[in-house]
N, C-alpha and C positions, 0 to 999 in steps of 0.2 A: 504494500500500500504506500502510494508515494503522498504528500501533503504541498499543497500548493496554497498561493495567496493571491489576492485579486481585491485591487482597486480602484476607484468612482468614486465618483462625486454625488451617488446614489446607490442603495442598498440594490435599488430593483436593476441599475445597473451593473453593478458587481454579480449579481447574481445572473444577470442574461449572459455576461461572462464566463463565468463556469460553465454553466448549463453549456453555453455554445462550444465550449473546448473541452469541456469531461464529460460531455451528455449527462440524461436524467440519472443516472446513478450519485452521482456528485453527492457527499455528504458534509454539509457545514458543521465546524469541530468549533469556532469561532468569531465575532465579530468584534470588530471595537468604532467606532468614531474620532477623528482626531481634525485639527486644523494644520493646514500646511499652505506656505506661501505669505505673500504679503512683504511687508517693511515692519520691524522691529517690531513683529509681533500684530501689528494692524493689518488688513484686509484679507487678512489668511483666509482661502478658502475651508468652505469643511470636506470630508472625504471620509469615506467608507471603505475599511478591508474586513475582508471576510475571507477566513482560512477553511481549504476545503480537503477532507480527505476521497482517493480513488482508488481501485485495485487497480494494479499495474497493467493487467488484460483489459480490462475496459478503456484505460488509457489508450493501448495502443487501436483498440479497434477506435476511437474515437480521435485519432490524432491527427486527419485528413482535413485540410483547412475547409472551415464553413466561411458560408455565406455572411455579408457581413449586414448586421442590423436593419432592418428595413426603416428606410430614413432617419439610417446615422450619418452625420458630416465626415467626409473623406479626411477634411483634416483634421480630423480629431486627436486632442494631445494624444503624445507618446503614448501617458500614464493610464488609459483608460483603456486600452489595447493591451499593454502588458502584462505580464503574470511572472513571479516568481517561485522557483523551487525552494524548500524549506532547506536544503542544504546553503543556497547562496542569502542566507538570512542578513548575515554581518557585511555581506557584500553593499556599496552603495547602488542605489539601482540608478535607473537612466532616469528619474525623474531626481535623481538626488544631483547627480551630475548636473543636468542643466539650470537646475536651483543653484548651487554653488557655482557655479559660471556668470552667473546673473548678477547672484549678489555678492561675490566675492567674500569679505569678512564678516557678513550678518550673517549672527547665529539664527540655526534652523528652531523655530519651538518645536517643544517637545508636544506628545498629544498629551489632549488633556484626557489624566487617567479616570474622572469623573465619568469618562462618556463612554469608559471601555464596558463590555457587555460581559460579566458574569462566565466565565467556562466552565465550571461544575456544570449546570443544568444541562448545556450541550455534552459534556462529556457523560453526564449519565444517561444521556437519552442514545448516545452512539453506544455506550453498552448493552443496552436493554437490544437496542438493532442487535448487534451481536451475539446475543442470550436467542433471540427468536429465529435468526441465520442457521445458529446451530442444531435448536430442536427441529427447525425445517429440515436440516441437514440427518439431523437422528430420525426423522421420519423419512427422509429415503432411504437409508440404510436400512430401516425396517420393511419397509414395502419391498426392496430391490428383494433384501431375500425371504420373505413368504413367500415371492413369484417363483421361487426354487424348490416350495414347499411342495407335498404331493396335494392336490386337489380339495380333500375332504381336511385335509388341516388349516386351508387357507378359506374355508367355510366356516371352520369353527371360530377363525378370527372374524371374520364377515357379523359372523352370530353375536360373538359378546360383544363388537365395537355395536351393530346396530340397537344393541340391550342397554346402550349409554356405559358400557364396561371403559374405561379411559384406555385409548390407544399403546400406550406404553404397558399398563397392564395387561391389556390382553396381548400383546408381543410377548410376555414374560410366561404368561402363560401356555403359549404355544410353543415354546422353545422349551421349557418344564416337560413338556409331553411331548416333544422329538428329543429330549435328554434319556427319558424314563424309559422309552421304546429301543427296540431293535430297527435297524435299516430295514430287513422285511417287513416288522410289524407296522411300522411307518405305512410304507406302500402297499399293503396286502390287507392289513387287519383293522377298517377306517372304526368298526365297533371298539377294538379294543384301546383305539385312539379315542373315542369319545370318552369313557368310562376315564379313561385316565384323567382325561382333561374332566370330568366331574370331580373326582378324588382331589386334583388339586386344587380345585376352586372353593370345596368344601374343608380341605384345608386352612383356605388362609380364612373362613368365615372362621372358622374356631367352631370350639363346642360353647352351645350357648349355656349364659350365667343369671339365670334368674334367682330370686329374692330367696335367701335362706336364710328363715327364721333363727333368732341365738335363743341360747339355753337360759335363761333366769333372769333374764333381762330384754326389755321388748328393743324390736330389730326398726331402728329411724329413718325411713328412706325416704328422700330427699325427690323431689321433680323440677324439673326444671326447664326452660325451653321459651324461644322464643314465642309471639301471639299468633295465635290460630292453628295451634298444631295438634288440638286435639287433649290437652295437659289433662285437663278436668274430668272429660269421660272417660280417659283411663286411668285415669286414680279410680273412677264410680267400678271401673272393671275389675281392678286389684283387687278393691275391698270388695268387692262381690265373691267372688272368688276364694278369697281366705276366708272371710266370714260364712260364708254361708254353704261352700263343697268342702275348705278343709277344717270348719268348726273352731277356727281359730279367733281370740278376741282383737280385735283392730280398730284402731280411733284413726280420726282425720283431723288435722290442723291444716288452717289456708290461712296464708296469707294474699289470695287476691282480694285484696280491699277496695282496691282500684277501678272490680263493677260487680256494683250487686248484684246483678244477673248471676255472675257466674257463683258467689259465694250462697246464695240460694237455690239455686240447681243442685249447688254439691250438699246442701242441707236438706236437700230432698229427697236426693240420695243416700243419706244416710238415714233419713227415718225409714225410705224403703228396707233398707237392710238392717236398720236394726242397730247404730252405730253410734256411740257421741261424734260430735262434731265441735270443735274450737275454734274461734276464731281470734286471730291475735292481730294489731295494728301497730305494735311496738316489735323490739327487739323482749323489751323487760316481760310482758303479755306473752311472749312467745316461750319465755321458761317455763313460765306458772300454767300454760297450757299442756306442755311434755310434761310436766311435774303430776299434772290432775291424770294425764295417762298413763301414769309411769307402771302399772300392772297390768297394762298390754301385751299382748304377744307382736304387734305389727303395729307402727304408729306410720303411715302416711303424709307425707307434706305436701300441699301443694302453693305452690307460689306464683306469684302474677305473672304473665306473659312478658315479658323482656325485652326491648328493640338492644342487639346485641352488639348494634354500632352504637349504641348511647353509654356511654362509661358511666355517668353518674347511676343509673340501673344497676349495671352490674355490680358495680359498686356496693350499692345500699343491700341487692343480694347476697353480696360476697358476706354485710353483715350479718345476715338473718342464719345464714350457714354456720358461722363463727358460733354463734348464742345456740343451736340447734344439734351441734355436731352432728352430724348423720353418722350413720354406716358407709352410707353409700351414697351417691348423688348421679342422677339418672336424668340423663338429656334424651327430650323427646323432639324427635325431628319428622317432619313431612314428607314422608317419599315422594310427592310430586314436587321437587326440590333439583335444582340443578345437582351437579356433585361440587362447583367450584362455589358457590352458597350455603351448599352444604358443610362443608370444610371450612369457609369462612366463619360458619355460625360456631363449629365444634372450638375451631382458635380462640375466640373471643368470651364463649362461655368457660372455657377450659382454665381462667384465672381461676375458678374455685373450685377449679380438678373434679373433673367430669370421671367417674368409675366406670359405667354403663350408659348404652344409648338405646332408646326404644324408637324404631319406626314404624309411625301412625300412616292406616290409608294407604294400605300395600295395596288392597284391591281395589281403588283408583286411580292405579298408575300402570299402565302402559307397557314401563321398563322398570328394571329393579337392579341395573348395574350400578345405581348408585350408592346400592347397600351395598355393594362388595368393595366400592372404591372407596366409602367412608370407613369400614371397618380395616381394609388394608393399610389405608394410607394413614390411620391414626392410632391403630392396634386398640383400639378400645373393643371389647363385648359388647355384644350384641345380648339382651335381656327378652325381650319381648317385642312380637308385633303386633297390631292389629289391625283389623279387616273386615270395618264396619260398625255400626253405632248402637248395635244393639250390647246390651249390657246387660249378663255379666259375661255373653257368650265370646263376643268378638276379638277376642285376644286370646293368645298363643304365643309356649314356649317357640320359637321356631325350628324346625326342622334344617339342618345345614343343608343335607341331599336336596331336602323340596325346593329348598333356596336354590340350590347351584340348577335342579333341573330348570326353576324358573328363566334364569338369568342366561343358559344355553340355548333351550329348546323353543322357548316362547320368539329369543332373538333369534333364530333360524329361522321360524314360523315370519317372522316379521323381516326377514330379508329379501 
């Protein structure tokens, strides 16, 4: 990559400059502003440079002299035509030359550094180009060789990319299963390449970690999650659940104070079942309600919905955690959820160390590679799903295999 400079008396000049000698690839690394010219400092023109960087191949494909400006003056200074290489920096250039010709012993000003433009931003934004070159670049390396794959292994990738499985994962995962195989079995036995590829898919989901009751002391588990994701009727599920198929005693504490709606719902739910219910609007409230449970076998929490780009939320929940100590703390997340949303949300709620994640509303979604890409790329448990609004039914430990055949067979179906 060679580094060039270009000067005018206008940005938008300098820059048809480039463009016109390095073509559209042309990357500005730098600008600054400065004045030049004049008498002792008076009538100095202002001017524009702008340092650009190019690959040395697009360089020369583009080195064939262009046309020049459509209704630019032939005679146009030297300076506005010229360019220098980054090696000839300390060199005077031709416009330094005829300026000291001119003025013989008037000192040249210097620019003023006031007008110079900042290089961090442009240097971080030519990185980020860089960061994306390359994963473009790691994406043909991965396509080039699937195309080498036998047939039914370059379906199975088809299958989990179309499932929303993340490109990079499912490369890993088809290279896992021409690892584990033989050369024939590869080409011969496309069943016993499926199965494998279930096995390790079912792998990285883990074995799931649902709620286990402690011995003499009730088990505090914690909810958490941003708005709309379901928090409330699967708590109504839990306690259904324990209460009432495994005969166990279970209280509810909520902290969503924030809409009575939903603090009534879940009071509703608990007279159905059978249950006290606490409500706390403090930190000091929220003792004296675990305190009034404390001969529970299950004590449930649930807490207001979260916008989990708001810190001062998380925040005030990080306190309610603190006073509460759970067991456990369980993020509940939306499977109709991108995965790159999804993972941002798990970052952000994760200041108050997330144990388990439950996804809501499997059976309204579509695809379901994004449970495999949340649980991989965060190694967190997976606890629970659920798969509809009826209560206490809708919820399930999950099945790893049913998962993985989801995440295969439905994305094949859908190819």
């Amino acid at each position: 990559m060679k580094i060039r400079r270009f000067v005018a008396d206008s940005f938008q000049k300098a820059m048809y400059m480039a463009k016109r000698e390095l073509g559209q690839d042309a990357l500005i690394i730098h600008t600054r502003k400065f004045k030049q010219g004049g008498f002792l400092g008076f009538f100095a023109k202002p001017r524009v440079e702008i340092t650009v960087a190019v690959d040395e191949e697009m360089l020369e494909q583009n080195s064939e002299p262009a046309e020049p400006e459509p209704g630019a003056d032939s005679n146009t200074a030297p300076e506005i035509s010229a360019y220098e290489t980054q090696q000839d920096e300390d060199k005077p250039s031709a416009v330094g030359e005829q300026f000291a010709a001119a003025s013989d012993n008037v000192p040249i000003p210097l620019p003023d550094a006031g007008d110079e433009t900042p290089a961090q931003p442009i240097l971080e934004e030519l990185q980020l180009v860089k960061e994306m070159v390359a994963e473009m670049n790691c994406k043909l390396n991965s396509n080039n060789r699937l195309q080498s794959y036998p047939r039914h292994l370059q379906q199975m990738y088809n299958s989990l990319v179309n499932h929303r499985v993340e490109e990079k994962l499912a490369v890993e995962i088809i290279n896992r299963v021409r690892l584990s195989l033989s050369q024939q079995e590869q080409l011969l036995e496309p069943e016993r390449a499926r199965e494998m590829c279930l096995q390790i898919i079912v792998s990285m989901i883990r074995k799931p970690w649902p709620i286990e009751l402690n011995q003499g002391r009730p088990r505090v588990v914690a909810m958490v999650g941003p708005t709309g994701v379901g928090k409330t009727t699967t708590i109504a599920k839990l306690a259904a659940n324990f209460a009432l198929l495994e005969k166990k005693q279970v209280g509810l504490v909520t902290l969503d104070t924030y809409r009575i709606a939903a603090v009534e719902q879940l009071r509703t739910y608990a007279e159905i079942i059978g249950i006290p219910l606490e409500v706390a609007f403090r930190a000091r409230e929220l003792g004296e309600a675990l305190h009034k449970l404390r001969h529970r076998d299950l004590i449930l929490l649930d807490t207001a919905g979260r916008n989990p780009r708001d810190q001062r939320q998380i925040s005030e929940l990080g306190e309610f955690i603190q006073v509460s100590k759970p067991d456990e703390v369980m993020l509940v997340l939306n499977t109709n959820t991108h995965t790159s949303d999804l993972l941002d949300i798990y970052r952000r709620f994760n200041v108050i160390k997330i144990d388990k994640v439950i996804f809501t509303k499997v059976d309204e979604s579509e695809y379901h590679g994004q449970i495999l890409n949340v649980l991989y790329n965060t190694r967190t448990n997976l606890a629970y799903i659920t798969n509809g609004q009826n209560v206490p039914d809708d919820i399930e430990v999950p099945d790893p295999i049913h998962l993985a055949q989801l995440i295969l067979e439905e994305g094949r179906d859908n190819a």
